[in-house]
Structures are given as C-alpha cells and as structure tokens.
Jmol script that loads the backbone (N, CA, C; Angstrom):
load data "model"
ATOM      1  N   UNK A   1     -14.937   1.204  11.796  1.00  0.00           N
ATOM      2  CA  UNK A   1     -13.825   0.275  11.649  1.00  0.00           C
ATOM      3  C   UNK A   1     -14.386  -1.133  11.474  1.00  0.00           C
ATOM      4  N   UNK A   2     -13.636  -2.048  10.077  1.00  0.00           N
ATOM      5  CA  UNK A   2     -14.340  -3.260  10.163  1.00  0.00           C
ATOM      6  C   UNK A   2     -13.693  -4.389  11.273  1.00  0.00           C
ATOM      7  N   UNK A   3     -14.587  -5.129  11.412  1.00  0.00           N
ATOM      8  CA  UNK A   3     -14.042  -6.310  11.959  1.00  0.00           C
ATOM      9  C   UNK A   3     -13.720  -7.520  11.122  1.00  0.00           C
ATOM     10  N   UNK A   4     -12.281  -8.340  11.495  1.00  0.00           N
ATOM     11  CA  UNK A   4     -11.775  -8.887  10.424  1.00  0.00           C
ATOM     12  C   UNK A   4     -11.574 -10.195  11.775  1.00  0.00           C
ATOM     13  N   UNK A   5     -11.948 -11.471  10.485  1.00  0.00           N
ATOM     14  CA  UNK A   5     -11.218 -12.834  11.330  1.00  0.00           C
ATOM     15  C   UNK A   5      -9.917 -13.513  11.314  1.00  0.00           C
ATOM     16  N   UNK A   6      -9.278 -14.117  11.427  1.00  0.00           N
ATOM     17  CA  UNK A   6      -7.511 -14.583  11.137  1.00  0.00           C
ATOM     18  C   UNK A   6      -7.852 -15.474   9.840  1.00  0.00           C
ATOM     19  N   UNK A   7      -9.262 -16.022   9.643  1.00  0.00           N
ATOM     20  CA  UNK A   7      -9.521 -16.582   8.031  1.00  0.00           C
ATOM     21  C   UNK A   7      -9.605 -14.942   6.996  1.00  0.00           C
ATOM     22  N   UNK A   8      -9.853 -14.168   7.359  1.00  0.00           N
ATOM     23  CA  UNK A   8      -9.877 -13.132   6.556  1.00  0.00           C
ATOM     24  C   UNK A   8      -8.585 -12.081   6.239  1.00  0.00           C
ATOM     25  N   UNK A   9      -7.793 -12.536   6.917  1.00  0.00           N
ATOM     26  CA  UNK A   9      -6.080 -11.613   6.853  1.00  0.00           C
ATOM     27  C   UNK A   9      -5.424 -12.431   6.881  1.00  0.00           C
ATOM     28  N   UNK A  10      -4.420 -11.654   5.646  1.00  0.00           N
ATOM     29  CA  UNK A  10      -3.190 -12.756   5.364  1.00  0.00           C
ATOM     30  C   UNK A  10      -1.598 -11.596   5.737  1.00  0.00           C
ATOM     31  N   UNK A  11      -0.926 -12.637   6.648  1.00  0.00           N
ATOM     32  CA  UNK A  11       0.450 -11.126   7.142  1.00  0.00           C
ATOM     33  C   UNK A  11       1.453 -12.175   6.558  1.00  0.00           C
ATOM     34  N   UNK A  12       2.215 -11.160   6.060  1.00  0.00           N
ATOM     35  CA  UNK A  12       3.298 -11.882   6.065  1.00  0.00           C
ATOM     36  C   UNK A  12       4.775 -10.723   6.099  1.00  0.00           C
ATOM     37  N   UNK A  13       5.974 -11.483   6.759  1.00  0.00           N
ATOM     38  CA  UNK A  13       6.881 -10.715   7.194  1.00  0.00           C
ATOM     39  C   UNK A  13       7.817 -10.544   6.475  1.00  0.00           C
ATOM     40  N   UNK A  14       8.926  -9.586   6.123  1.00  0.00           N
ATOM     41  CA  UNK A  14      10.046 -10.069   5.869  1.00  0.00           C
ATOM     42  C   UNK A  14      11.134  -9.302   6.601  1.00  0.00           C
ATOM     43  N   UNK A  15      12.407 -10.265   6.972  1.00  0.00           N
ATOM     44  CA  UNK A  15      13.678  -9.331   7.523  1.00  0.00           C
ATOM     45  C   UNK A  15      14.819  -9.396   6.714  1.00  0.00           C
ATOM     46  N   UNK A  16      15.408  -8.291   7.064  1.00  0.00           N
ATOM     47  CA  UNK A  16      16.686  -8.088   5.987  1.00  0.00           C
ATOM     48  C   UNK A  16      17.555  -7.102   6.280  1.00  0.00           C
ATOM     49  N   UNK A  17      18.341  -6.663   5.201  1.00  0.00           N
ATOM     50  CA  UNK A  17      18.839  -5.667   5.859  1.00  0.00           C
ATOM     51  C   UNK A  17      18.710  -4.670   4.873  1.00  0.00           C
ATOM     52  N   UNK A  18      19.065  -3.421   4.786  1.00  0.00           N
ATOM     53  CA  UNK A  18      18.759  -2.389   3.699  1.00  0.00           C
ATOM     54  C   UNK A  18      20.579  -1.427   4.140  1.00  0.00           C
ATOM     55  N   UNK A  19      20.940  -1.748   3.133  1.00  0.00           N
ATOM     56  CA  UNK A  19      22.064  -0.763   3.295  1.00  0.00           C
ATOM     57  C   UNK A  19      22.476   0.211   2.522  1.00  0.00           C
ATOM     58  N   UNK A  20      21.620   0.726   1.447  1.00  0.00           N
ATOM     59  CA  UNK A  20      21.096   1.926   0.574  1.00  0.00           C
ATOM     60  C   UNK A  20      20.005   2.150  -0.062  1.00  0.00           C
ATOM     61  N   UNK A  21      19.659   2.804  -0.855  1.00  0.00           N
ATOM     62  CA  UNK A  21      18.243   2.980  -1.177  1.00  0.00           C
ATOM     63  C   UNK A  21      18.256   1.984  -2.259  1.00  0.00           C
ATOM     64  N   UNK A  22      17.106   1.214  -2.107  1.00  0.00           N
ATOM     65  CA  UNK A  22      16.694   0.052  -3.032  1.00  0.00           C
ATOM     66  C   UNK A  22      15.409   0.116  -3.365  1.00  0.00           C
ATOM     67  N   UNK A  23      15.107  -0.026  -4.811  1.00  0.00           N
ATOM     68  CA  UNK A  23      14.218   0.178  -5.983  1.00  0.00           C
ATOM     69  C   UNK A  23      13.942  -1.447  -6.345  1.00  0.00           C
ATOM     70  N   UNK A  24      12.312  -1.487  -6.325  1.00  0.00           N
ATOM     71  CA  UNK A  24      11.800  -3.048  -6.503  1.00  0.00           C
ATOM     72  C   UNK A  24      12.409  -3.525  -7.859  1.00  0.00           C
ATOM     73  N   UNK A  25      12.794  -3.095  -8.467  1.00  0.00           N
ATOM     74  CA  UNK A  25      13.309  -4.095  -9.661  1.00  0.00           C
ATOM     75  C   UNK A  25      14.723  -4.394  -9.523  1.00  0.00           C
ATOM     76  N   UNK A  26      15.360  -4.041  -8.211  1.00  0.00           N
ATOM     77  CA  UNK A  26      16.745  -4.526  -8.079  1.00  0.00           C
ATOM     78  C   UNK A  26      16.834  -6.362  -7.548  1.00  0.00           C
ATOM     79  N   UNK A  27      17.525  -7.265  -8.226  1.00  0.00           N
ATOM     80  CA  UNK A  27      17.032  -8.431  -8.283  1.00  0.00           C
ATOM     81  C   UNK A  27      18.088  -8.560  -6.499  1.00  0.00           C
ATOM     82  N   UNK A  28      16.934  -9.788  -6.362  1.00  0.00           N
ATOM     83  CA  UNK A  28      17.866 -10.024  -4.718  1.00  0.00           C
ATOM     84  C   UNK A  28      17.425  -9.315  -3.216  1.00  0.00           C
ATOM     85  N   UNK A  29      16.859  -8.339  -3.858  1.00  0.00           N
ATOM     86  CA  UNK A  29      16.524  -7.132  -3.110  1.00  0.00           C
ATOM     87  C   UNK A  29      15.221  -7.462  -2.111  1.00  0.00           C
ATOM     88  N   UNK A  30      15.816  -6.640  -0.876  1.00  0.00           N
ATOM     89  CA  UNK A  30      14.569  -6.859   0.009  1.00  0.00           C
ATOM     90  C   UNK A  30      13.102  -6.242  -0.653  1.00  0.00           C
ATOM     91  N   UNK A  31      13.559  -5.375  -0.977  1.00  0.00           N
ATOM     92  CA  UNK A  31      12.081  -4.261  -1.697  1.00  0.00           C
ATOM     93  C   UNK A  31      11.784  -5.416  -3.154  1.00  0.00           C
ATOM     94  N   UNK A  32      12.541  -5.775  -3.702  1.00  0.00           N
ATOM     95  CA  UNK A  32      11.870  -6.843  -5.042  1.00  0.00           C
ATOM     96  C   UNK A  32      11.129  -8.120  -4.110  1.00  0.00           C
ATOM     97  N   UNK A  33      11.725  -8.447  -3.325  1.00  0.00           N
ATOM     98  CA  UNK A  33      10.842  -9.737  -2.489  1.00  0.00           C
ATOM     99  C   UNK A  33       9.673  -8.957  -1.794  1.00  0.00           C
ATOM    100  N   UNK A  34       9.351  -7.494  -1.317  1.00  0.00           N
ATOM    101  CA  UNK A  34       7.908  -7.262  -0.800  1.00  0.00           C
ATOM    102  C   UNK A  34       7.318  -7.027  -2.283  1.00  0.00           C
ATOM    103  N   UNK A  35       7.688  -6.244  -3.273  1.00  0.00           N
ATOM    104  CA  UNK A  35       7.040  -5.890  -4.363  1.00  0.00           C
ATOM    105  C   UNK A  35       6.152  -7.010  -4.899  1.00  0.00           C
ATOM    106  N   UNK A  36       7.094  -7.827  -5.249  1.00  0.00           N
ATOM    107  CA  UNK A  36       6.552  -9.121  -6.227  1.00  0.00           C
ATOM    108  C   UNK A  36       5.529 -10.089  -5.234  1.00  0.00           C
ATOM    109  N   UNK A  37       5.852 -10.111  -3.803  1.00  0.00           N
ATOM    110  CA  UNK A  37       4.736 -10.356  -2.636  1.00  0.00           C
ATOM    111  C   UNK A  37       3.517  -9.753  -3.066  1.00  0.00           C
ATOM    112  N   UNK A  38       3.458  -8.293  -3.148  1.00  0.00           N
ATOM    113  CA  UNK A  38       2.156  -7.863  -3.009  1.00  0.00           C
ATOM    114  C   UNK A  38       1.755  -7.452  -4.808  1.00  0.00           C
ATOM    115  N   UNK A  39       2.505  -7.894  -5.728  1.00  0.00           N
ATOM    116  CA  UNK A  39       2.134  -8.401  -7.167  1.00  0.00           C
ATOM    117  C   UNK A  39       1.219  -9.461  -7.266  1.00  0.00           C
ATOM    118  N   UNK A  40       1.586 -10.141  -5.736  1.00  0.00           N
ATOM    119  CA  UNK A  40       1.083 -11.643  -6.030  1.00  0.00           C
ATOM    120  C   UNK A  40      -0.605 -11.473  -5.405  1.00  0.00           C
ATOM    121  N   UNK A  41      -0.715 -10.951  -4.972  1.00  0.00           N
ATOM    122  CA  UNK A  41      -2.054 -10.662  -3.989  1.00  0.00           C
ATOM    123  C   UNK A  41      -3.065 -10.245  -5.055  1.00  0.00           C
ATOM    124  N   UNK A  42      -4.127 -11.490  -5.119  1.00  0.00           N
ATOM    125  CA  UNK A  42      -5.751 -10.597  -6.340  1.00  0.00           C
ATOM    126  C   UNK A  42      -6.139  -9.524  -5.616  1.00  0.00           C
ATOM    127  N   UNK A  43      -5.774  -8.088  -6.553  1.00  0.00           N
ATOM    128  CA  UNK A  43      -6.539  -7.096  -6.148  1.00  0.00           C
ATOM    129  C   UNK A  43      -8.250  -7.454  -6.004  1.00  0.00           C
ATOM    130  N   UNK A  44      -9.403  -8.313  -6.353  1.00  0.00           N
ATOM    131  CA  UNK A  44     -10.042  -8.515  -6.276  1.00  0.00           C
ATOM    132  C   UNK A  44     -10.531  -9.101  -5.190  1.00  0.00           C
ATOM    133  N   UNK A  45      -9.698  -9.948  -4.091  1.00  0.00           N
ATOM    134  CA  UNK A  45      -9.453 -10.208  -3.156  1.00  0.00           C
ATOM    135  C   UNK A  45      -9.334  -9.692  -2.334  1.00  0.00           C
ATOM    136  N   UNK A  46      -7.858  -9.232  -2.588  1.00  0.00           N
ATOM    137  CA  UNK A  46      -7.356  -8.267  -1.306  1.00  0.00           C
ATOM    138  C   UNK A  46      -7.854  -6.809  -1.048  1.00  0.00           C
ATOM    139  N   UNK A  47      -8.363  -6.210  -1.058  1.00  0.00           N
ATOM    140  CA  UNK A  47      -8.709  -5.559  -1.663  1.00  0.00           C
ATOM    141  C   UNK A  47      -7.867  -4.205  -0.669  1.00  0.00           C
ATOM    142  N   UNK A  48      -7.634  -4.186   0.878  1.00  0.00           N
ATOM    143  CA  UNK A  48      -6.909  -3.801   1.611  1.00  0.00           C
ATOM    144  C   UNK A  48      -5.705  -4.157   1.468  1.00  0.00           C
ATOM    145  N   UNK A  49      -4.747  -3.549   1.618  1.00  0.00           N
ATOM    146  CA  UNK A  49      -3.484  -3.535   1.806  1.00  0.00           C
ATOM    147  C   UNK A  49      -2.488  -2.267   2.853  1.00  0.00           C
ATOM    148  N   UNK A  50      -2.184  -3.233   3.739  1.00  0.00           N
ATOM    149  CA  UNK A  50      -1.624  -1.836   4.934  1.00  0.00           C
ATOM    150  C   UNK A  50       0.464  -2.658   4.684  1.00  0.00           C
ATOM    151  N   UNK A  51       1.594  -1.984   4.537  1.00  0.00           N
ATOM    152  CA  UNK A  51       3.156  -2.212   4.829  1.00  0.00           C
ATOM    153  C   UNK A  51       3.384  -1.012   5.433  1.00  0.00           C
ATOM    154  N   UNK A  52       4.121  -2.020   6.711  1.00  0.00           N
ATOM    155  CA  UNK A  52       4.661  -0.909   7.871  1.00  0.00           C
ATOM    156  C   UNK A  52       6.174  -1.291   8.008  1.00  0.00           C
ATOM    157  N   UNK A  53       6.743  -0.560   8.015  1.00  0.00           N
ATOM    158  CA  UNK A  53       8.198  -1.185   8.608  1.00  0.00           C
ATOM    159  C   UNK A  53       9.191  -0.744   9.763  1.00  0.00           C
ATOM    160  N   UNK A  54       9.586  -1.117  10.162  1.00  0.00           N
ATOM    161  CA  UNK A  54       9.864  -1.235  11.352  1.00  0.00           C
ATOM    162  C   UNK A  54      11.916  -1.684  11.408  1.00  0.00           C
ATOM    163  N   UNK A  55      12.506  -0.486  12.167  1.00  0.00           N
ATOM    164  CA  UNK A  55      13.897  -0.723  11.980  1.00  0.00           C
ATOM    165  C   UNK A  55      14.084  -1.742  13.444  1.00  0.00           C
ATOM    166  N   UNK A  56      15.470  -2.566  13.342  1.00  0.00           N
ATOM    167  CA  UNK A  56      15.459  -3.809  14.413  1.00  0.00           C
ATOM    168  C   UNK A  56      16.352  -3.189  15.082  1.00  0.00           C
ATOM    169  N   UNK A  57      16.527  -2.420  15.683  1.00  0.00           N
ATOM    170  CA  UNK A  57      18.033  -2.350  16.676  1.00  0.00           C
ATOM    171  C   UNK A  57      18.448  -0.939  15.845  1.00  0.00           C
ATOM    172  N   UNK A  58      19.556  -0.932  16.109  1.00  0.00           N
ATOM    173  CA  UNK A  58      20.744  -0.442  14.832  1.00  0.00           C
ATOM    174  C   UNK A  58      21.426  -0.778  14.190  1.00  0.00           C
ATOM    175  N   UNK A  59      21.804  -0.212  13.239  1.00  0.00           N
ATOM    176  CA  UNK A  59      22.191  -1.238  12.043  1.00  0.00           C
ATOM    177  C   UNK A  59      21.320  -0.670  10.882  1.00  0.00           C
ATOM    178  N   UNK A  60      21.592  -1.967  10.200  1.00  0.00           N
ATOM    179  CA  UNK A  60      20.455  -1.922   8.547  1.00  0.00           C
ATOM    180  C   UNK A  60      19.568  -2.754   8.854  1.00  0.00           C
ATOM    181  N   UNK A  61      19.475  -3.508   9.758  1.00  0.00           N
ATOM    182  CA  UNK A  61      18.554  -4.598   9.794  1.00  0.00           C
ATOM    183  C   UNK A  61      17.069  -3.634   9.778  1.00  0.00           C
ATOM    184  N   UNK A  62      15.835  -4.220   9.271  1.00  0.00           N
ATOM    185  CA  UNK A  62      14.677  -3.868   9.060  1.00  0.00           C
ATOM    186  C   UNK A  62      13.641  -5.155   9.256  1.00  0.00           C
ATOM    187  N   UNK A  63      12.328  -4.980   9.541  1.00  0.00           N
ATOM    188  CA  UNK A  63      11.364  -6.167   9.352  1.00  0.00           C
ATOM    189  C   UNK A  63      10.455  -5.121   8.435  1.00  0.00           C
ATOM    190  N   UNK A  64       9.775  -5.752   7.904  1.00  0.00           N
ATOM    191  CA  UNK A  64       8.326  -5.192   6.274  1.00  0.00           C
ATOM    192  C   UNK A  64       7.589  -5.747   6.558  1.00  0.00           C
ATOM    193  N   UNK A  65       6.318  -5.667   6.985  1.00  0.00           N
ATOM    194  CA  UNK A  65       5.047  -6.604   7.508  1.00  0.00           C
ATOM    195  C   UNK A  65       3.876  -6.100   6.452  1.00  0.00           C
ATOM    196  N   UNK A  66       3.483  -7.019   5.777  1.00  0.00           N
ATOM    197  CA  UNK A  66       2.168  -6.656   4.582  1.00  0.00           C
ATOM    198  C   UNK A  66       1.268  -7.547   5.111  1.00  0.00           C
ATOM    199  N   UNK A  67       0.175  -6.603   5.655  1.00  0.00           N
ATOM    200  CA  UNK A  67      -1.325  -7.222   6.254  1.00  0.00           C
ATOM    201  C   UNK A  67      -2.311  -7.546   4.851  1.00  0.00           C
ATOM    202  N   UNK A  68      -2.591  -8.089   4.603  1.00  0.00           N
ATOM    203  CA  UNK A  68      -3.838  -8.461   3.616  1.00  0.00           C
ATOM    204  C   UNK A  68      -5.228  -8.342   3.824  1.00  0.00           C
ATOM    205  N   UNK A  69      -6.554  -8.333   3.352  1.00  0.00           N
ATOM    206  CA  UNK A  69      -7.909  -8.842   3.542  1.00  0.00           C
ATOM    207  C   UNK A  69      -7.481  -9.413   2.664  1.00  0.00           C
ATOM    208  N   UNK A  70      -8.609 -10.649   3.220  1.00  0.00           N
ATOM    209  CA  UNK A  70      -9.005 -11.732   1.969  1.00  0.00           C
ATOM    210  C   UNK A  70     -10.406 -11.656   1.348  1.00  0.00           C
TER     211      UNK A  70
END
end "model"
wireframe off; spacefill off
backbone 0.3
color backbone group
C-alpha cells in the first residue's frame, strides 16, 4: 500500500439528491457535475482514481466523494 501526502490527493465532494436513475450527460445532473469533475482530472496526473458514495439519512439525498493522486 502506497503512502500518500495531503499535497499529493485531491477530494472533492458533492451532495445532492438523486431521485431516479441519472446518466452523465443529463444537464443539471448530480452524475454530469461528478462526470465532467473527473473529465477534468490529467489522466497523466491522476493517475488513481477511487468514487464512493454514500446515502445521507433517507430520502434521495446522497454525498459522491472522488479521491485523486496527484
């Protein structure tokens, strides 16, 4: 397992809610805001990529957490 520094990982979150199945090219969309997130990331860079998600309660509410290497 490597060891990584907080200069070497980039997280970033998002919350929302999901109230049917949603496909990244739906504009507005929680899944188009992680997609185009991790569009944005140099595969040359990043070269890791871990998204976990995580439901908030009950409900639709959701959080999407995309860990990076740098």
């Amino acid at each position: 397992m490597a060891l990584y520094s907080a200069a070497q990982v980039e997280t970033k979150t998002f919350v929302g809610d999901l109230t049917a199945t949603e496909h990244s090219g739906s504009a507005g969309s929680l899944t188009k805001q992680v997609g185009d997130y991790i569009l944005t990331l140099d595969s040359t860079n990043h070269a890791n990529i871990a998204v976990t998600s995580t439901a908030l309660g009950y409900g639709t509410k959701v959080a999407i957490t995309v860990v990076a290497t740098k």
